[in-house]
C-alpha positions in Angstrom: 93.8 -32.4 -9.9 95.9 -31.4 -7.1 93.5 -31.3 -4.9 92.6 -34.9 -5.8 95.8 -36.0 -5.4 96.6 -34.0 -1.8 93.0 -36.0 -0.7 94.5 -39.5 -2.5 97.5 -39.2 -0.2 95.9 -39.1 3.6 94.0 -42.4 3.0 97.3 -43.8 2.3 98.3 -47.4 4.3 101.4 -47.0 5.7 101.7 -49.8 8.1 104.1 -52.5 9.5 101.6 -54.9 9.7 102.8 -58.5 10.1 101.7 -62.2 10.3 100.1 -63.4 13.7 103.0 -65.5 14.4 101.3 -68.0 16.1 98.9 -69.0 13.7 101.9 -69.5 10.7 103.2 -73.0 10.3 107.2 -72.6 9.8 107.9 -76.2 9.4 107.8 -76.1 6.0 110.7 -73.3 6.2 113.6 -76.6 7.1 113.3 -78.0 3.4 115.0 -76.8 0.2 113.4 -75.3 -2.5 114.7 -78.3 -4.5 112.7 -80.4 -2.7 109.4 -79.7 -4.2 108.3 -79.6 -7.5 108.4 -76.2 -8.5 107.6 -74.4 -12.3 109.7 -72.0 -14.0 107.7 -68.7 -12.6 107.0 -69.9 -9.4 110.9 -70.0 -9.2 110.6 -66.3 -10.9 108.6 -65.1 -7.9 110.8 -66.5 -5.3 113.8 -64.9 -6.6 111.9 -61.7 -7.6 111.1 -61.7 -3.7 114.2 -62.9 -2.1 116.3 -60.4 -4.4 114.5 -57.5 -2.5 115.1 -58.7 1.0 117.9 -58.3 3.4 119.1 -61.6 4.9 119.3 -62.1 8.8 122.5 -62.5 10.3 122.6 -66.1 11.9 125.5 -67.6 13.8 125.7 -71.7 13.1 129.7 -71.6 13.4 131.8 -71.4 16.7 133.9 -69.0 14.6 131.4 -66.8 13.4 130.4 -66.4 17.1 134.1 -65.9 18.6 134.5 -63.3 15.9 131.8 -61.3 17.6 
């Protein structure tokens, strides 16, 4: 069994791959989510999701920038 497992663990992915950038329409990013018409789970998943991610730091206020 150990063995098994030992073999198991060097085909294991461990890559940062991402999305080819160019290809990935981000237009639809601008809207809010209360803007479509969106079930119960789907709103679920999003939150599941969101809840796991880190959120980027963006500067939109001449204070936030002057505080830098």
């Amino acid at each position: 069994m150990g063995i098994l497992k030992w073999f198991c663990k060097m085909f294991k992915c461990e890559s940062t791959c991402m999305f080819n950038e160019t290809e990935y329409n981000h237009s639809h990013h601008h809207n809010k989510l209360s803007d479509y018409n969106l079930k119960y789970k789907d709103m679920e998943k999003i939150h599941r999701i969101l809840s796991k991610r880190q959120m980027k730091l963006t500067l939109t206020k001449v204070k936030d920038i002057m505080e830098i």
